[in-house]
Backbone as a ProteinNet text record, in pm:
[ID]
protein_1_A
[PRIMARY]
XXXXXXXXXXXXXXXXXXXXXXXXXXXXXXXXXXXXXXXXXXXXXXXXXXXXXXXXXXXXXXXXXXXXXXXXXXXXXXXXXXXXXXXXXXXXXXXXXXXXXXXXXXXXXXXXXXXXXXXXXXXXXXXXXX
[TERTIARY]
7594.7	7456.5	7444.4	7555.4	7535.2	7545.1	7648.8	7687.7	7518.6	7465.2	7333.7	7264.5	7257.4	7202.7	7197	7319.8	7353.7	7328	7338.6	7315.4	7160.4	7133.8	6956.7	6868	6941.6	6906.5	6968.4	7080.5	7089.2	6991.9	6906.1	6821.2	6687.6	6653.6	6503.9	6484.8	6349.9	6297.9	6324.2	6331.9	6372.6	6171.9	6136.8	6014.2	5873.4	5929.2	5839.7	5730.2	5598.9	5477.2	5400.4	5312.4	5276	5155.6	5120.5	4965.7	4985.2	4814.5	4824.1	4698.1	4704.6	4568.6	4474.6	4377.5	4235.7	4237.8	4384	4330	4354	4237.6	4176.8	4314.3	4385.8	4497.1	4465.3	4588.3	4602.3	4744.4	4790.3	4874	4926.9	5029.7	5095.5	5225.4	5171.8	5232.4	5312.3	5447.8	5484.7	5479.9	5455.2	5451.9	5522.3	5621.9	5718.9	5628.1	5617.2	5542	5598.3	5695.8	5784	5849.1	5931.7	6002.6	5926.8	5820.9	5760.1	5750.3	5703.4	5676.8	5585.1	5486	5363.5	5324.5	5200.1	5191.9	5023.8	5035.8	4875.4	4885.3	4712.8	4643.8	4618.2	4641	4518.7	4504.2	4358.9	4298.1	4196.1	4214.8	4189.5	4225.3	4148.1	4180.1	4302.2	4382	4485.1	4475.4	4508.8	4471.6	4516.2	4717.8	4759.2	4902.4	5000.4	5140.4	5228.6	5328.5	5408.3	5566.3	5667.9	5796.8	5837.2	5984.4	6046.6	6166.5	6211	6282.4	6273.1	6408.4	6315.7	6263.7	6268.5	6126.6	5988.8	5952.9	5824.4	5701.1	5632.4	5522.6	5395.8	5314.9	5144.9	5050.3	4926	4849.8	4725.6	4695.6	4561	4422.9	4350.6	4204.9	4122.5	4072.1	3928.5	3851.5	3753.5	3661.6	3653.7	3676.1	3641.5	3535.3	3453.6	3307.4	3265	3257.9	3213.9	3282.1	3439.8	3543.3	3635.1	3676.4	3779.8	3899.3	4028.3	4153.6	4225.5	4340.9	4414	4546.7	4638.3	4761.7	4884.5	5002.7	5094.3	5179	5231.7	5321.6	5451.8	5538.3	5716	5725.3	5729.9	5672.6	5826.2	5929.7	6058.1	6034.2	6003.9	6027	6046.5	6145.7	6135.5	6023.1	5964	5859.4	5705.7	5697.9	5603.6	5645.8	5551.6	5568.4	5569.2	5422.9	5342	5278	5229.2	5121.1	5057	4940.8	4846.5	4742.3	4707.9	4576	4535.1	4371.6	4270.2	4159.1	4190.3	4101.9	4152.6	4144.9	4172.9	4075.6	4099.3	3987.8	4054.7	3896.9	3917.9	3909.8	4016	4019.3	4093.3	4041.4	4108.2	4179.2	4197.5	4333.3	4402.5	4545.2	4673.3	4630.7	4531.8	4527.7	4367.9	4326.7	4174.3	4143.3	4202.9	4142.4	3979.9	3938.6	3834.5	3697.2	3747.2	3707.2	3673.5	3743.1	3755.9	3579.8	3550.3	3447.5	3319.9	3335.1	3205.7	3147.7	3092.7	3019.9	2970.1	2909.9	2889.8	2927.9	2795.7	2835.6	2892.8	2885.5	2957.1	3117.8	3190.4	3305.8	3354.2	3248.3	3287.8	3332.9	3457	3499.2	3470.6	3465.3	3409.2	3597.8	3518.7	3626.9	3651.3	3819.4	3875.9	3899.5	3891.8	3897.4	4011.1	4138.8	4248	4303.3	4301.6	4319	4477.1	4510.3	4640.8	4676.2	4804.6	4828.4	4824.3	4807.5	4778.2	4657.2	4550.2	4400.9	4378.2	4426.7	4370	4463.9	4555	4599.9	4565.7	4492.2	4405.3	4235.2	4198.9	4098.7	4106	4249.3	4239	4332.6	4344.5	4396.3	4577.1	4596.8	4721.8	4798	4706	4759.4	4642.8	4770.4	4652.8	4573.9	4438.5	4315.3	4350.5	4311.9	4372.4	4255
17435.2	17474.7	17616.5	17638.4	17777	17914.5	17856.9	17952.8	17990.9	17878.5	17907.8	17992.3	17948.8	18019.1	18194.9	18256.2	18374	18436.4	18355	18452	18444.6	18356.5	18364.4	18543.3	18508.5	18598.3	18718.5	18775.6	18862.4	18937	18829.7	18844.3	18855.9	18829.9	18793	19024.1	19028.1	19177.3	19187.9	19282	19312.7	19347.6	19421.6	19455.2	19377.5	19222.7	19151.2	19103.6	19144	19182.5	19059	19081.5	18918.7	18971.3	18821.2	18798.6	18654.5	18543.5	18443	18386.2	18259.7	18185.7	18281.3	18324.9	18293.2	18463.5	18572.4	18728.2	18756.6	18850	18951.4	19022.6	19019.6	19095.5	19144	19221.2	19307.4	19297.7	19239.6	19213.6	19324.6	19398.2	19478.6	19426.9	19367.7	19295.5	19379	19374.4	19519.5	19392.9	19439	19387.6	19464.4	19419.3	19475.4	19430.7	19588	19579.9	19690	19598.5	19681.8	19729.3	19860.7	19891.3	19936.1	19981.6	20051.9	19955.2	19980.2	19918.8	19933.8	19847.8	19922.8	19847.3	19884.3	19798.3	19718.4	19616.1	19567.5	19500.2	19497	19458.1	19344.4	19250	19162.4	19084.6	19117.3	19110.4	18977.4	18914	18789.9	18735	18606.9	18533.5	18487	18473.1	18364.9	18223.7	18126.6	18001.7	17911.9	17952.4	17863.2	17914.3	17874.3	18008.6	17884.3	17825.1	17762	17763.5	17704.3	17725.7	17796.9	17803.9	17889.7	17950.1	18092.2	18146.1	18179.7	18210.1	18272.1	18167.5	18040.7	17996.2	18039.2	18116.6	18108.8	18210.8	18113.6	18168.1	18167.1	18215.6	18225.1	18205.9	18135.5	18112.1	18224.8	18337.8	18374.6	18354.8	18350	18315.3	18440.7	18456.9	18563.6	18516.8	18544.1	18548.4	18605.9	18597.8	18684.2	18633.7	18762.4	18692.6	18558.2	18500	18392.8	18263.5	18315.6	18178	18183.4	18079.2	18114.6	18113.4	18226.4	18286.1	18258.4	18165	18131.6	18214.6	18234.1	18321.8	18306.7	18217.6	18174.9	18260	18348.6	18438.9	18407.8	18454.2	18430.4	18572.6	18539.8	18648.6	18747.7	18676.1	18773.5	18828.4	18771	18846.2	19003.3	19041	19209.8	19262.7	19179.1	19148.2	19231.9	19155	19168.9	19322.6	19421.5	19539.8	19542.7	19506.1	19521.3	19448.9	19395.5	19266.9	19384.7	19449.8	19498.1	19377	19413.6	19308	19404.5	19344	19469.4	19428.1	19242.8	19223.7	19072.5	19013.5	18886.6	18804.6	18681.9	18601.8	18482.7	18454.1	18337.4	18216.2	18106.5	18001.9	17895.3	17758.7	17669.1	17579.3	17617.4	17518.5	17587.5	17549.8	17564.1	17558.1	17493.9	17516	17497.9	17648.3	17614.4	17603.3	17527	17479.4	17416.6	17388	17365	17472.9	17598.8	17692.1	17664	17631.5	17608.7	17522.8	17437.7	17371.5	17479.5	17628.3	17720.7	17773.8	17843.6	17907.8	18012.1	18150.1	18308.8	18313.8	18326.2	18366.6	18245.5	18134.4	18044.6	18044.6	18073.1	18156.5	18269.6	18334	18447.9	18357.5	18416	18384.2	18460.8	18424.9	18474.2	18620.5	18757.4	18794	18793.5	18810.7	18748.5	18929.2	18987.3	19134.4	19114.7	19129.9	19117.2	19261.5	19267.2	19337.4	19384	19519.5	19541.3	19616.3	19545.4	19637.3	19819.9	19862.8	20030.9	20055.3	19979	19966.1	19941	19847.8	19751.1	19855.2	19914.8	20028.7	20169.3	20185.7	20292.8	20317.8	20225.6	20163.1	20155.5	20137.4	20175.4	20241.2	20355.5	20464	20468.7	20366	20328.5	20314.4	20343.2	20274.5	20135.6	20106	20008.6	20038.6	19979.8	19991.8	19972.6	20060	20030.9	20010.8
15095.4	15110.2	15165.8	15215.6	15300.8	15221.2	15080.4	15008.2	14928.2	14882.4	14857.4	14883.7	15018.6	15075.6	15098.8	15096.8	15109	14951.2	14880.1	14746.8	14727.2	14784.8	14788.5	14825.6	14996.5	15067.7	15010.7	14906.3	14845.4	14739.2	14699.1	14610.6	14639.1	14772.3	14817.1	14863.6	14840.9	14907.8	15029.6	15084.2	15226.6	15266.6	15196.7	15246.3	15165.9	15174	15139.1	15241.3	15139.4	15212.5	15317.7	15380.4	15464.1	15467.8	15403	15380.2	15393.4	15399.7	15451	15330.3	15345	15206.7	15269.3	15202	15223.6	15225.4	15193.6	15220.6	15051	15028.5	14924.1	14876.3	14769.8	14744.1	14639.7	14586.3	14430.1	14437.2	14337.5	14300.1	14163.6	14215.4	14133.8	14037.3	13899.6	13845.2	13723.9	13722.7	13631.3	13412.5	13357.1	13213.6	13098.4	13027.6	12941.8	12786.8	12736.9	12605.9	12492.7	12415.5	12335.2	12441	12402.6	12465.7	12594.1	12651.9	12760.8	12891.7	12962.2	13105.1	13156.4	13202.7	13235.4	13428.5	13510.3	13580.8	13519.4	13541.9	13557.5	13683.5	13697.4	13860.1	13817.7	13930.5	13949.2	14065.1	14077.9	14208.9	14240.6	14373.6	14360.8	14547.4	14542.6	14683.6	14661.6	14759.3	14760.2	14793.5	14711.8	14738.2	14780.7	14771	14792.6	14817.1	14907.6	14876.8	14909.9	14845.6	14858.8	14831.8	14848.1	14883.2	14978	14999.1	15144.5	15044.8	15144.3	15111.1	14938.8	14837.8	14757.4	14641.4	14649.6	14604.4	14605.7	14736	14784.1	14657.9	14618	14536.1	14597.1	14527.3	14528.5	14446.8	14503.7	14396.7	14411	14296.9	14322.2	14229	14232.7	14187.1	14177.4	14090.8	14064.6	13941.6	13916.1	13858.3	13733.5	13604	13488.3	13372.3	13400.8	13330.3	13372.4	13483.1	13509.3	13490.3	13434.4	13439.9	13536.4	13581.1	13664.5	13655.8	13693.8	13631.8	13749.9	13733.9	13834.2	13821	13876.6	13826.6	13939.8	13915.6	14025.8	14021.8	14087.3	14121.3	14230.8	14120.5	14241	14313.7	14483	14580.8	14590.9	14580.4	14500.6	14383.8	14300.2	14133	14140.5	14062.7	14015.7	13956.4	13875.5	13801.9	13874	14048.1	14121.4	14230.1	14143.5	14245.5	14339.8	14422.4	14511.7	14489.6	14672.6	14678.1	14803.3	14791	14870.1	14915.8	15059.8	15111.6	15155.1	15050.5	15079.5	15215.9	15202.3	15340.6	15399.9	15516.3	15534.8	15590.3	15526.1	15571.7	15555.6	15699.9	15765.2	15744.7	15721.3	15678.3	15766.3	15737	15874.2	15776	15657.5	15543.5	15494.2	15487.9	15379.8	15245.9	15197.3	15078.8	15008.3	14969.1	14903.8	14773.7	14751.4	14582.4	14573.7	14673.8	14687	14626.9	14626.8	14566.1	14417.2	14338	14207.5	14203.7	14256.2	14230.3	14250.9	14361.5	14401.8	14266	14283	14186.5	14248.1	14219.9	14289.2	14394.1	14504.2	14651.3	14766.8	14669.4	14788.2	14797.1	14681.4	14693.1	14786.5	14858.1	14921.2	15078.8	15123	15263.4	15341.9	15481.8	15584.6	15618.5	15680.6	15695.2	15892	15835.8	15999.5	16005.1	16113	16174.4	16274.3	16218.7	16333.4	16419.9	16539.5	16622.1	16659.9	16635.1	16647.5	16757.6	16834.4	16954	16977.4	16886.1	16865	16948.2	16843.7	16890.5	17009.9	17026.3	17211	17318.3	17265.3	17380.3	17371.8	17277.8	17246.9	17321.7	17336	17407.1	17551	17601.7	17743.7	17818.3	17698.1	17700.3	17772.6	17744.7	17707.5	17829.9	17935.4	18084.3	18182.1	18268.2	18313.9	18409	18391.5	18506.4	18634.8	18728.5	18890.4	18956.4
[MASK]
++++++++++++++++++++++++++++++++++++++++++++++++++++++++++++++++++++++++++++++++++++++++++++++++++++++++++++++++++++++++++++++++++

């Protein structure tokens, strides 16, 4: 199991990105057409991210013309450029498929505003109050 293991971790990204269900991404998906290479986007909630190590995929969701476009992505693949998060939001489940049933604005999630130690020591000017 161990040997597995190591050829896994040979293969997995070193600078694989962290995002969580429920944040706004774009997914930089590269597509082979004829001989060329191109990237396409696609942009969408995350709904669902499952497996460990390099199993681990994602599910994202958006909207086109009013249908809804699901799209599961392997978070290793060579395939997958870049996973940008353009915003995160706040959710209290592992998994929102529950979405699938919304329709317009009840789809929209609430956003979570996370606070980074830069900020909060920027704010009090980076020593402590006496």
């Amino acid at each position: 199991m161990q040997f597995v293991t190591r050829i896994e971790r040979s293969f997995q990204k070193e600078n694989a990105p962290s995002f969580r269900v429920g944040d706004s991404v774009d997914v930089h998906y590269r597509i082979k057409e004829g001989d060329r290479e191109r990237i396409q986007l696609f942009s969408g909630v995350v709904i669902a991210i499952k497996g460990g190590g390099m199993r681990k995929s994602f599910i994202v969701r958006r909207i086109v013309q009013g249908e809804g476009v699901e799209r599961q992505f392997p978070l290793h693949s060579p395939r997958v450029a870049e996973v940008a998060v353009k915003r995160h939001g706040r959710v209290r489940r592992a998994k929102l498929f529950y979405l699938r049933h919304r329709v317009g604005k009840a789809t929209r999630l609430e956003e979570s505003f996370q606070r980074t130690d830069a900020k909060s020591e920027s704010k009090s000017g980076g020593q402590a109050k006496k």
